[in-house]
C-alpha positions in Angstrom: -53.5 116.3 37.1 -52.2 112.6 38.0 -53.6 109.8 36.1 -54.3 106.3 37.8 -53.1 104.2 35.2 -54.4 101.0 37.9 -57.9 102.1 38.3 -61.3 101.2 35.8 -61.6 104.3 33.8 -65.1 104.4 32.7 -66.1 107.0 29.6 -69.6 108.4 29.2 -70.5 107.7 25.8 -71.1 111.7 25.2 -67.8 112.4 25.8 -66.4 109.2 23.1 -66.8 111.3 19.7 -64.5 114.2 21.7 -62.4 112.0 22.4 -61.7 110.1 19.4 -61.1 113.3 17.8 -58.4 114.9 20.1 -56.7 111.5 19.4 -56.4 111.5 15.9 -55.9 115.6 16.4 -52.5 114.3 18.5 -51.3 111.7 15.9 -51.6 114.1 13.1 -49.1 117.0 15.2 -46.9 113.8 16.0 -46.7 113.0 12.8 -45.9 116.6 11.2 -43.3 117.1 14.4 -41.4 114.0 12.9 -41.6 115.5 9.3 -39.3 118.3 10.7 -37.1 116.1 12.5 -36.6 114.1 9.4 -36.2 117.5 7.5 -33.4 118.2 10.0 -31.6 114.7 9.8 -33.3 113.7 13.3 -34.8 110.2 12.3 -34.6 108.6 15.3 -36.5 111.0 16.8 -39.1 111.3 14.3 -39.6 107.8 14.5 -40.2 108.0 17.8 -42.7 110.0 17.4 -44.2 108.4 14.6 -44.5 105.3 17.2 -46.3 107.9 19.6 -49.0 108.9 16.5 -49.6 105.1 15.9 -50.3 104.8 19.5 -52.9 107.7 19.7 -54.1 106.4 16.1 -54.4 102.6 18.1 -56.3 104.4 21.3 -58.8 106.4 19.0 -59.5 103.2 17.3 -60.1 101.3 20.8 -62.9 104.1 21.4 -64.7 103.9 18.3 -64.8 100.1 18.8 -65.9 99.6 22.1 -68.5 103.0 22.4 -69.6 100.9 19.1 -70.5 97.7 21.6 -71.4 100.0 24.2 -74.3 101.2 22.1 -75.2 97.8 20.7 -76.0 96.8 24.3 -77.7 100.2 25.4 -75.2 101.1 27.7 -74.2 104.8 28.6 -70.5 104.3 28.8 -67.3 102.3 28.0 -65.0 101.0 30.7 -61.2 99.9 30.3 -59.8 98.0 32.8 -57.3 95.3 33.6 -57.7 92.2 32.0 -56.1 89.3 30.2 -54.7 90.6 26.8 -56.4 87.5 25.1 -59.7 88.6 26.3 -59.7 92.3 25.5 -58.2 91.1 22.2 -60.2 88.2 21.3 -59.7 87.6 17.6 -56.0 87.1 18.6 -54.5 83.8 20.3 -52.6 83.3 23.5 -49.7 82.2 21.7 -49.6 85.1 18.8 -49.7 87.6 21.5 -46.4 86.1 23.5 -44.8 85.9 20.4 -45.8 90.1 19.8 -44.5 90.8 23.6 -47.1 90.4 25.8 -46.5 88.6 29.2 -49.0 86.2 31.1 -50.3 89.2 33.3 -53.5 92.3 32.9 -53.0 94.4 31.0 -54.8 98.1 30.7 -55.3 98.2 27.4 -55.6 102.1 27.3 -52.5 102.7 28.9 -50.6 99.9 27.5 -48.2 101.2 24.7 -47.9 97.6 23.2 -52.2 97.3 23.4 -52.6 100.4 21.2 -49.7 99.6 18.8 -51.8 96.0 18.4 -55.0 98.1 18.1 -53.8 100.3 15.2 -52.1 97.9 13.2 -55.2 96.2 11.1 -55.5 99.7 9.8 -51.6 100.6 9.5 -51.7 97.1 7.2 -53.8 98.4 4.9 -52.8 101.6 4.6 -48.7 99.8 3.7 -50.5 97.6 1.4 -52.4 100.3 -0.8 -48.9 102.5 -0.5 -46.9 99.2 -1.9 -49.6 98.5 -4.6 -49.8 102.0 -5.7 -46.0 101.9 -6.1 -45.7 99.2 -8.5 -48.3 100.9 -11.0 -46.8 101.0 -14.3 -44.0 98.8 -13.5 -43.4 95.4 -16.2 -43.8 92.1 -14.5 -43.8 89.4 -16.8 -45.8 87.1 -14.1 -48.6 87.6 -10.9 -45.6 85.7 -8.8 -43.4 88.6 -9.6 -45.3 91.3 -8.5 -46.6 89.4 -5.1 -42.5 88.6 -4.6 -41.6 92.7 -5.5 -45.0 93.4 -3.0 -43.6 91.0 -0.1 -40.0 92.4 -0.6 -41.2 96.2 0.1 -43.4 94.8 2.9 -40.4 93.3 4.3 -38.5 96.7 3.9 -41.1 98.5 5.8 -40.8 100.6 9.2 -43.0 98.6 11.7 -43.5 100.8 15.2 -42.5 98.4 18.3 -42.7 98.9 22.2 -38.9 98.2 21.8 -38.1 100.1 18.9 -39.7 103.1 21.2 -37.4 102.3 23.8 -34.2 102.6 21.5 -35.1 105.6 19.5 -35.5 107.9 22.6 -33.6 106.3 25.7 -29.9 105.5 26.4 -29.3 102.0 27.6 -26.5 101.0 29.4 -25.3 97.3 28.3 -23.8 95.8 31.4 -22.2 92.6 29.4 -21.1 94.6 26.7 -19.7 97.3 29.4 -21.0 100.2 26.9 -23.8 102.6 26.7 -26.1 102.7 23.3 -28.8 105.2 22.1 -30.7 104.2 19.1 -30.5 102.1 16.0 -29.9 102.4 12.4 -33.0 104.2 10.7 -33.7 104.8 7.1 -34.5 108.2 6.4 -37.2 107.1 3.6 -38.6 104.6 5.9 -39.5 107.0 8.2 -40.9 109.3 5.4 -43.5 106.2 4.1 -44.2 105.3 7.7 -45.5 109.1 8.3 -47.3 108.8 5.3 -48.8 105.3 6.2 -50.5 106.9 9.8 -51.8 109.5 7.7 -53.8 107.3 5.0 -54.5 104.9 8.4 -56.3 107.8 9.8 -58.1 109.0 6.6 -59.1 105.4 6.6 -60.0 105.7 9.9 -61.9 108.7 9.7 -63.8 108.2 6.4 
């Protein structure tokens, strides 16, 4: 069946809680397809994959949130349609979200691969932050400044799923001013490995 990606979609809020969980039911078999890809040597592919969990991940989260504010206000259903990416995501500025990749047009934010990355990333933060802390237990630090420098220095080192990054994991490109064709990038096979691990603990979060 043919989705209208241009059209409201209105949910009835019966069918959110079914919803939500086939979501985080994808993400999870996204997530142990790229563990055998990465068992196999195939990390671009499993990142790309990884990319599509955090997007499922980031669409589950949109349901929870707005069938939340849906049932604040008594209504019987959610709806998702084009807007302004500054108004469906309101604790974020105009400016921030040019500088993530969003363009001065509507967006519809269920169908928009950069909306759901943006949607699951509060939760992907925290879940990298608890994996870094965890990691420096029982390490020697002689100050607090070290370990927030050793912190930031893994944080930098981390995988972080893009709209672009999806693009270059699973598509060849053909560079016209270059004059050559290019798939993929450079990926770290234990990048790939903690980012897996990250959705994971983002969904337990999630789902706890």
């Amino acid at each position: 069946m043919e989705v209208n990606k241009k059209t409201p979609l209105k949910i009835p809020l019966d069918k959110i809680d079914e919803g939500i969980a086939l979501c985080v039911k994808n993400a999870l078999e996204f997530c142990s397809d790229a563990e055998h890809l990465v068992k196999k040597g195939s990390c671009e592919h499993a990142l790309g994959l990884c990319i599509l969990a955090v997007e499922e991940f980031g669409k589950a989260k949109m349901l929870k949130e707005k069938s939340a504010i849906a049932r604040s206000e008594n209504k019987d259903a959610i709806l998702f349609e084009k807007v302004k990416p500054e108004l469906f995501f309101r604790g974020v500025n105009r400016e921030a979200l040019l500088r993530m990749g969003f363009k001065n047009k509507k967006i519809h934010p269920f169908y928009d691969h950069l909306s759901k990355l943006l949607s699951a990333m509060p939760m992907m933060q925290i879940a990298v932050h608890d994996r870094i802390m965890k990691s420096l237990e029982g390490r020697q630090f002689q100050t607090i400044d070290e370990i927030f420098a050793k912190a930031n220095k893994l944080r930098r080192g981390t995988q972080e799923p893009s709209k672009d990054l999806r693009e270059a994991v699973f598509y060849v490109h053909y560079y016209q001013k270059e004059r050559k064709w290019r798939k993929g990038v450079e990926i770290d096979q234990t990048n790939v490995e903690e980012l897996i691990s990250d959705i994971r603990e983002s969904i337990r979060l999630f789902s706890s």
